[in-house]
SEGU-650124 format. One record per residue: residue number from 1; x, y, z of N, C-alpha, C in turn. Coordinates in steps of 0.02 Angstrom, whole numbers, plus 32768, in hexadecimal, padded with zeros to 4 digits. Example, Ala and Ser with C-alpha at 12.3 -4.5 7.8 and 13.67 -1.06 7.14 Angstrom:
! residues 2
seq:neast:nnorth:nup:caeast:canorth:caup:ceast:cnorth:cup
1:8294:7EE4:8186:8267:7F1F:8186:8294:7F5B:8186
2:8282:7F90:8162:82AC:7FCB:8165:8285:8002:818A
//
This chain:
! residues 193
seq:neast:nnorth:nup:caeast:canorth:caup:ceast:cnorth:cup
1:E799:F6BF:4295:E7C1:F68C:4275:E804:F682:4297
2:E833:F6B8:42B9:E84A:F6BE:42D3:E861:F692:4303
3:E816:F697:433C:E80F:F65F:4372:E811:F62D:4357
4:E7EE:F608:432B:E7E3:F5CB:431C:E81B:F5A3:4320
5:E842:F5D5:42EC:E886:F5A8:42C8:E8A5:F5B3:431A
6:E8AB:F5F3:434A:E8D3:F5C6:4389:E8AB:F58C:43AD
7:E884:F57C:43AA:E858:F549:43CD:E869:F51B:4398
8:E85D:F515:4364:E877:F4D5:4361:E8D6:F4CF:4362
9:E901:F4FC:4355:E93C:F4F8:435D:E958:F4DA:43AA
10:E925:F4E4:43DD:E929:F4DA:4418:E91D:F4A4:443A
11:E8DB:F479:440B:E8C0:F430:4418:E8F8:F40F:43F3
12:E906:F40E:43B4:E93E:F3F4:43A4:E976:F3DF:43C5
13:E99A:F423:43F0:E9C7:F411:4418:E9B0:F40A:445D
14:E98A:F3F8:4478:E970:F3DC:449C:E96E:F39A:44A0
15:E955:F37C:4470:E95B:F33B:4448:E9A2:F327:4445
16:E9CC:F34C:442D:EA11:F33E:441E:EA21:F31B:4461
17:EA30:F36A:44A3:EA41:F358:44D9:EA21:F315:44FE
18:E9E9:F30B:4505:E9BF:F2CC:44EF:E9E0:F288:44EC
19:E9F8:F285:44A4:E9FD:F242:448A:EA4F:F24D:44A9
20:EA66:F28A:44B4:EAB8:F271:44BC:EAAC:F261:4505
21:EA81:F272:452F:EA86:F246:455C:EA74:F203:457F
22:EA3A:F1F3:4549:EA3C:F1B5:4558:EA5D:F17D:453C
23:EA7E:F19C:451C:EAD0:F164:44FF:EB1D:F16C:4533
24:EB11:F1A0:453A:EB40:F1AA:4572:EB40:F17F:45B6
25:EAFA:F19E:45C0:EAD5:F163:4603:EADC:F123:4603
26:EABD:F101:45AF:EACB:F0C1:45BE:EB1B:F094:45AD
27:EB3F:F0B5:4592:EB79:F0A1:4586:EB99:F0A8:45C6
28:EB9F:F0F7:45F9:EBAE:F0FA:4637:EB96:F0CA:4664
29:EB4D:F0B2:466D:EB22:F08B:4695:EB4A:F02F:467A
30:EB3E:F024:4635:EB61:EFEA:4635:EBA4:EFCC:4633
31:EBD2:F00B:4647:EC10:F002:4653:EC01:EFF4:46A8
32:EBE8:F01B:46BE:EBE2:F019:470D:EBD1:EFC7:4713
33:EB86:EFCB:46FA:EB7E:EF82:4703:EBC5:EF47:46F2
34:EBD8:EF5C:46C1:EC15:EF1A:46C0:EC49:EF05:46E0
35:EC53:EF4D:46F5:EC86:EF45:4732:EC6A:EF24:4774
36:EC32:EF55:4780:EC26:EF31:47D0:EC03:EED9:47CC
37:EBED:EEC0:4775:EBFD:EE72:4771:EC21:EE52:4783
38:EC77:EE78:4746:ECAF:EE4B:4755:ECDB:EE54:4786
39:ECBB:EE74:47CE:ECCF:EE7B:4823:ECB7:EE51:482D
40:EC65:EE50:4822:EC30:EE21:4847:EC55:EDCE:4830
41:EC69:EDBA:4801:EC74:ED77:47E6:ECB3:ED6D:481F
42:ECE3:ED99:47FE:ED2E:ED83:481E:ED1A:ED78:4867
43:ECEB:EDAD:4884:ECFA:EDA7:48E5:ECC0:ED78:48F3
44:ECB2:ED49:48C9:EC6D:ED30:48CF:EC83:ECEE:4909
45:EC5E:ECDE:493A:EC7C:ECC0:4969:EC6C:EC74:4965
46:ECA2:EC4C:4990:EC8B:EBFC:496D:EC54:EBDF:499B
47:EC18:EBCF:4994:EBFF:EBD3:49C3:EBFE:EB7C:49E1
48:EBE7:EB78:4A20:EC0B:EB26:4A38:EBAC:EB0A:4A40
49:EBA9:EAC6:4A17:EB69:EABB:4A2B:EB5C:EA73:4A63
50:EBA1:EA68:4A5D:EB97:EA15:4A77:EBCC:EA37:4AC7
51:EBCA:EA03:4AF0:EBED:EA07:4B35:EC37:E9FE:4B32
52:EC38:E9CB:4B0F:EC84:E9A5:4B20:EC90:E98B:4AD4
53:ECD9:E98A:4ABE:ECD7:E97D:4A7E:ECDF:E92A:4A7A
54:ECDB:E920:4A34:ECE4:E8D8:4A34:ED11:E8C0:4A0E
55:ED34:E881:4A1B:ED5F:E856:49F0:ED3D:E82B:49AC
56:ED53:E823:497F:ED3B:E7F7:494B:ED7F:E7DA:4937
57:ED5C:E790:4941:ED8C:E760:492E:ED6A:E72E:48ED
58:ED88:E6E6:48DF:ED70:E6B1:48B3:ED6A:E679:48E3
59:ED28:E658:48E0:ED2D:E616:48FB:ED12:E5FE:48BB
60:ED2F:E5AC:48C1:ED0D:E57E:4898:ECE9:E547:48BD
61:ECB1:E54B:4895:EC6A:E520:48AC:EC72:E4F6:4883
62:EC78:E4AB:487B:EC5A:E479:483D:EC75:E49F:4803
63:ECB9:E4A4:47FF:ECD7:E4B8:47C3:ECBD:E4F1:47AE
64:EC9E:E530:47CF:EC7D:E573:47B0:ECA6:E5A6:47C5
65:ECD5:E5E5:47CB:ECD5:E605:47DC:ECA6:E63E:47DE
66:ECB4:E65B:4836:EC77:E688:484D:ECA4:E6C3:4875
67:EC86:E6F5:4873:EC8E:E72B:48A0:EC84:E71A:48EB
68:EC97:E722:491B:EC83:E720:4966:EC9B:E754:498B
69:EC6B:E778:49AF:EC95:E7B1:49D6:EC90:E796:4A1A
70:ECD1:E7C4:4A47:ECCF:E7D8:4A8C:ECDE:E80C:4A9D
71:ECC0:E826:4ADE:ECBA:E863:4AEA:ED06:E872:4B16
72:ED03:E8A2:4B00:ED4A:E8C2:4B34:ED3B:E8E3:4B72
73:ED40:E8C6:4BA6:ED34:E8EA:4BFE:ED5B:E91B:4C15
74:ED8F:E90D:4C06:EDCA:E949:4C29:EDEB:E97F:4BEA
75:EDB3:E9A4:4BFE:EDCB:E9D9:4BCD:EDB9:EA25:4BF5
76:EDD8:EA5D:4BBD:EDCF:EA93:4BE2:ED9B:EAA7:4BC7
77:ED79:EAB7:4BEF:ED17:EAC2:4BF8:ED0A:EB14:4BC7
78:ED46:EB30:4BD1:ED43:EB73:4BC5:ED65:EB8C:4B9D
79:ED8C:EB4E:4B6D:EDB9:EB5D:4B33:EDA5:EB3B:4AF4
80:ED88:EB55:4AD2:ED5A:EB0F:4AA0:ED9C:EAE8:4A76
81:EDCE:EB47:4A6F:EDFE:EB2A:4A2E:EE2F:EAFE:4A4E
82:EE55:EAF9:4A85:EE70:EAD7:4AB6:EE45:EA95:4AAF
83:EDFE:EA8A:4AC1:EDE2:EA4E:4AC7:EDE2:EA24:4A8E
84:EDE5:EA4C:4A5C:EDF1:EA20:4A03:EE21:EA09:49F5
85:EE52:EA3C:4A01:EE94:EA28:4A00:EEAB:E9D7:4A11
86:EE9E:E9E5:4A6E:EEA9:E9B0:4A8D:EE78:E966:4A65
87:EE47:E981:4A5B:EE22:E94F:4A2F:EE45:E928:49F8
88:EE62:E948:49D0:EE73:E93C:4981:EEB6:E917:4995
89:EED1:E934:49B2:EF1A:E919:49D7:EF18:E8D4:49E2
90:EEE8:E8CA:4A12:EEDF:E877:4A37:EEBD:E84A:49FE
91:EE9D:E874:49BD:EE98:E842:498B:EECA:E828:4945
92:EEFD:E84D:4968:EF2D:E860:4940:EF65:E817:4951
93:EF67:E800:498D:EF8D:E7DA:49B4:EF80:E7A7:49BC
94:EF94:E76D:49EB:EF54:E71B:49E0:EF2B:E723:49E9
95:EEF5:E6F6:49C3:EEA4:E6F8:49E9:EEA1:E6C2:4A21
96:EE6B:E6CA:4A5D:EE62:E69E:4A7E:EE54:E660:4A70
97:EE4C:E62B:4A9C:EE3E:E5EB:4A8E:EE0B:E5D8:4A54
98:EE08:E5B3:4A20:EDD4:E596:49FE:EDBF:E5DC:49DA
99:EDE2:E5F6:49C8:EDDB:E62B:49A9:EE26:E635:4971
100:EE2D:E666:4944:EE4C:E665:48F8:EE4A:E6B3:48F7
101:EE77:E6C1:48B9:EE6F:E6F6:4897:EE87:E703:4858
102:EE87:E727:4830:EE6E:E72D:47EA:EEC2:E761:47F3
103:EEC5:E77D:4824:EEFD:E7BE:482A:EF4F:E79C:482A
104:EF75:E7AA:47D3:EFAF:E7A3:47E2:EFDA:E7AA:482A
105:F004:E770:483B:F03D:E780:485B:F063:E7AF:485D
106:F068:E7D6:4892:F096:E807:488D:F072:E863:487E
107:F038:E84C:486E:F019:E88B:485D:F020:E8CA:489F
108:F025:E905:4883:F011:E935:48CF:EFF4:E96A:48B8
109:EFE1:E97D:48F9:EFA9:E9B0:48F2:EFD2:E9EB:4908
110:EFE5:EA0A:48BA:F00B:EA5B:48BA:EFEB:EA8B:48DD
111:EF98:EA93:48D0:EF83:EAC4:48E4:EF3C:EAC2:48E9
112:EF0B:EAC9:491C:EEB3:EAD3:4915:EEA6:EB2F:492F
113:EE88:EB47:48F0:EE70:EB7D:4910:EE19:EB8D:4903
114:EDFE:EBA5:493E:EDBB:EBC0:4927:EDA8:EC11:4914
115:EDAD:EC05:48D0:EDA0:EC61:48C9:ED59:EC5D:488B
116:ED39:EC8E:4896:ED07:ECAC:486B:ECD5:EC6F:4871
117:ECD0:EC3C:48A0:EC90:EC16:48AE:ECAD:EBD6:4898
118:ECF7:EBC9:487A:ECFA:EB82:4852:ED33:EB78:4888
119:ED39:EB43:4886:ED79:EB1C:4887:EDBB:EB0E:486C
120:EDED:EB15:4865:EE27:EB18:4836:EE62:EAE2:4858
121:EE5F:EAB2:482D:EE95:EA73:4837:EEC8:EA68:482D
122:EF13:EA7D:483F:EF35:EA81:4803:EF71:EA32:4831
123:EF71:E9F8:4806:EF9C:E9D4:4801:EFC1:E9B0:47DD
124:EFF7:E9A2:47F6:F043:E988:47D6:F02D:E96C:4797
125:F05A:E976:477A:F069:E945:470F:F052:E8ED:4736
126:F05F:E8DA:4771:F052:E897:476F:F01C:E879:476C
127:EFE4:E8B7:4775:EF9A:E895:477C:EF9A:E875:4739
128:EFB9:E88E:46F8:EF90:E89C:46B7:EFDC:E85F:468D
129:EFEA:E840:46C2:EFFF:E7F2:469A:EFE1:E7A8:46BA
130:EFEA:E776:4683:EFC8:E74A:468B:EF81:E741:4689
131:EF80:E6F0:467F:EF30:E6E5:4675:EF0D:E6F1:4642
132:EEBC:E6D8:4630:EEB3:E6E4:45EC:EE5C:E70B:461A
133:EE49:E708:45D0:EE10:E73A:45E4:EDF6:E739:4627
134:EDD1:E6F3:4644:EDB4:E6F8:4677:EDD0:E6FD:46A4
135:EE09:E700:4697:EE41:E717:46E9:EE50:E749:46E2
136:EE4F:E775:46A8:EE41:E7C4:46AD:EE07:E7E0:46C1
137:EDCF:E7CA:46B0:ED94:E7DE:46CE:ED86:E7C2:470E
138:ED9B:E79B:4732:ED99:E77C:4771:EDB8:E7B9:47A0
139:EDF5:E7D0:478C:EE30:E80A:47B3:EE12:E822:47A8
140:EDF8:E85F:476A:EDCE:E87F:476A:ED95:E89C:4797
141:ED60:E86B:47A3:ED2B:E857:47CD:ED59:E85C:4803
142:ED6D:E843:4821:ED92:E83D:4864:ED98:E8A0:486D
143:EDDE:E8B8:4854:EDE0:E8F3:4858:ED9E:E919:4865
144:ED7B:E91F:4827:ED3B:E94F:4829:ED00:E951:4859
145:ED0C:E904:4867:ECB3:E8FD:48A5:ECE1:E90B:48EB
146:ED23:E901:4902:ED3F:E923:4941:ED46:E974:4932
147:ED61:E988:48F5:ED71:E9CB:4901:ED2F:E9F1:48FB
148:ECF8:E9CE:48E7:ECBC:E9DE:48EF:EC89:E9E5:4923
149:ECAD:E9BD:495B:EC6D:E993:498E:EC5E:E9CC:49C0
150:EC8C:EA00:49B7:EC75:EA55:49E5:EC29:EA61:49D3
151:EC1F:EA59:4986:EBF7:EA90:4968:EBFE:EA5A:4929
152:EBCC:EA27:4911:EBC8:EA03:48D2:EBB8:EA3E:489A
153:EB96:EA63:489D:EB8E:EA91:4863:EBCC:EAB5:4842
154:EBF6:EAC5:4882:EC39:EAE6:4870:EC48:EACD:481B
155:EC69:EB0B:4806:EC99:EAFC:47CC:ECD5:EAE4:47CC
156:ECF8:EAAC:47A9:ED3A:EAAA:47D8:ED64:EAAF:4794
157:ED8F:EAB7:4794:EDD9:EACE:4768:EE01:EAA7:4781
158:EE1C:EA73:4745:EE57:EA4B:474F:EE9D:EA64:4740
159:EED6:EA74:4761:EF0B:EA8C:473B:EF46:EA4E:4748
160:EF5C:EA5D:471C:EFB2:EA1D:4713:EFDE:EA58:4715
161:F003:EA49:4744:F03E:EA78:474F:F03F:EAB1:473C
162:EFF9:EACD:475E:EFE7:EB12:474E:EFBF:EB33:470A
163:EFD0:EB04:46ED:EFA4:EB05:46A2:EF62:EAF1:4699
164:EF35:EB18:4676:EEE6:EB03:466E:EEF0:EAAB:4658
165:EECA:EA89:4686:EED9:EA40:466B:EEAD:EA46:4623
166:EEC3:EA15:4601:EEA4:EA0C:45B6:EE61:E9DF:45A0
167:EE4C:E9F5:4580:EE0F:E9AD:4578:EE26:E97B:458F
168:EE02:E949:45BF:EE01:E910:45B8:EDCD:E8DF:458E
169:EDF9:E8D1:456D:EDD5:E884:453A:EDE1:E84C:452F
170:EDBC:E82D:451D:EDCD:E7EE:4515:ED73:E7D0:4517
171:ED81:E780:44FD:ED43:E758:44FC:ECF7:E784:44E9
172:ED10:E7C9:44C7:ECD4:E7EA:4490:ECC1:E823:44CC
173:ECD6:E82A:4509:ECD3:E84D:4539:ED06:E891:451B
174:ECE6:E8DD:4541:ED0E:E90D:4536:ED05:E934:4580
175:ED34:E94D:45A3:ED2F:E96D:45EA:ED55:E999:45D8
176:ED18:E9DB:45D8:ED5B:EA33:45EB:ED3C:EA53:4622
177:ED72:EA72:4629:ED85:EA8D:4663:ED51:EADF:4670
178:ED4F:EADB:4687:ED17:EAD9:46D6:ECEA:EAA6:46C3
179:ECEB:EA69:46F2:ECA1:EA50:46E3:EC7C:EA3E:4733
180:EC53:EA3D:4745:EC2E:EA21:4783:EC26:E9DB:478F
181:EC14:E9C7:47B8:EC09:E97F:47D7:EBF0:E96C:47A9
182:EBB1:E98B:47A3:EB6F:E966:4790:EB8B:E970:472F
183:EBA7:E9AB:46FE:EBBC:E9A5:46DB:EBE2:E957:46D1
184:EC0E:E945:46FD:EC49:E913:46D7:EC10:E8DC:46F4
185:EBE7:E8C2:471E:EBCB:E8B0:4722:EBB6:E87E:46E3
186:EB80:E8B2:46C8:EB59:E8A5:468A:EB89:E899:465E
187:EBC5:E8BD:4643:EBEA:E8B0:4614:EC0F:E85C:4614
188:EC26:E859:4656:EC52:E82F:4652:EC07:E7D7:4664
189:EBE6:E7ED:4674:EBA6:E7B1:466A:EBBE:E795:46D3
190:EBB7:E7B3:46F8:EBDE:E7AF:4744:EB84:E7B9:476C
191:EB8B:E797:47A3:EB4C:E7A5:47CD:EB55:E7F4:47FC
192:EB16:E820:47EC:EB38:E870:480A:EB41:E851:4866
193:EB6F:E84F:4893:EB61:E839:48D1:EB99:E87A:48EE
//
């Protein structure tokens, strides 16, 4: 009787040691995992799918406004965030001939950075006066399909003078922040190009 009761006193804690380790394990194991996630996200790299980035401007056809891009040639081949930059910049300023833009006067481009796979926009209080809906969603569009044209999937982040930009709304439309091409796309009723 003796034995018994240590045999089972022994499976018991056996068991014990047991279950305390596989709580240990997985609480240890899914801490591990979360960390080496939220490395993997932050260092997650932006990846470039297109050659050369592109401009988006407004032309009008027969009274319609439309999106039209051009491609940018002289850029640095080997700097994507440099190449956006320079991108967003030149749509920031006049558009070429027979061409328009939706982008307040005076607007500038504070800052483009690419971290964790998105895009991050951050410009002046001037983008975000004037105009009524469709000339907010026109700038809009403009911004997002150039700061996009590296990598259309990218996520992009709008900031106003450093600040998470805010919903944009208007005309039953709602835009938050991170959204993708193809997101404002669909929302805003725009051809994905």
């Amino acid at each position: 009787m003796i034995r018994s009761g240590l045999g089972w006193k022994s499976r018991r804690l056996w068991w014990l040691v047991l279950a305390a380790s596989v709580v240990v394990g997985g609480v240890g194991g899914g801490t591990i995992w979360w960390v080496q996630h939220s490395r993997q996200t932050e260092s997650q790299p932006f990846v470039v799918t297109a050659e050369q980035p592109r401009l988006y401007w407004l032309k009008i056809q027969q009274g319609q406004e439309m999106l039209v891009s051009d491609p940018l040639f002289t850029v640095p081949k080997d700097d994507p965030t440099a190449a956006l930059r320079q991108a967003v910049n030149l749509i920031l300023g006049s558009p070429p001939n027979e061409m328009t833009t939706a982008i307040p006067t005076g607007t500038r481009l504070l800052s483009l950075e690419l971290k964790a796979g998105a895009v991050y926009v951050n410009l002046s209080q001037e983008f975000t006066t004037g105009g009524g809906s469709y000339s907010v969603i026109y700038r809009m569009a403009q911004v997002i399909y150039t700061a996009s044209s590296l990598n259309p999937q990218a996520p992009i982040y709008l900031l106003i003078e450093g600040q998470p930009a805010p919903p944009i709304a208007g005309e039953g439309l709602v835009i938050d922040f991170p959204t993708t091409r193809r997101q404002f796309a669909q929302e805003a009723g725009l051809p994905l190009i």
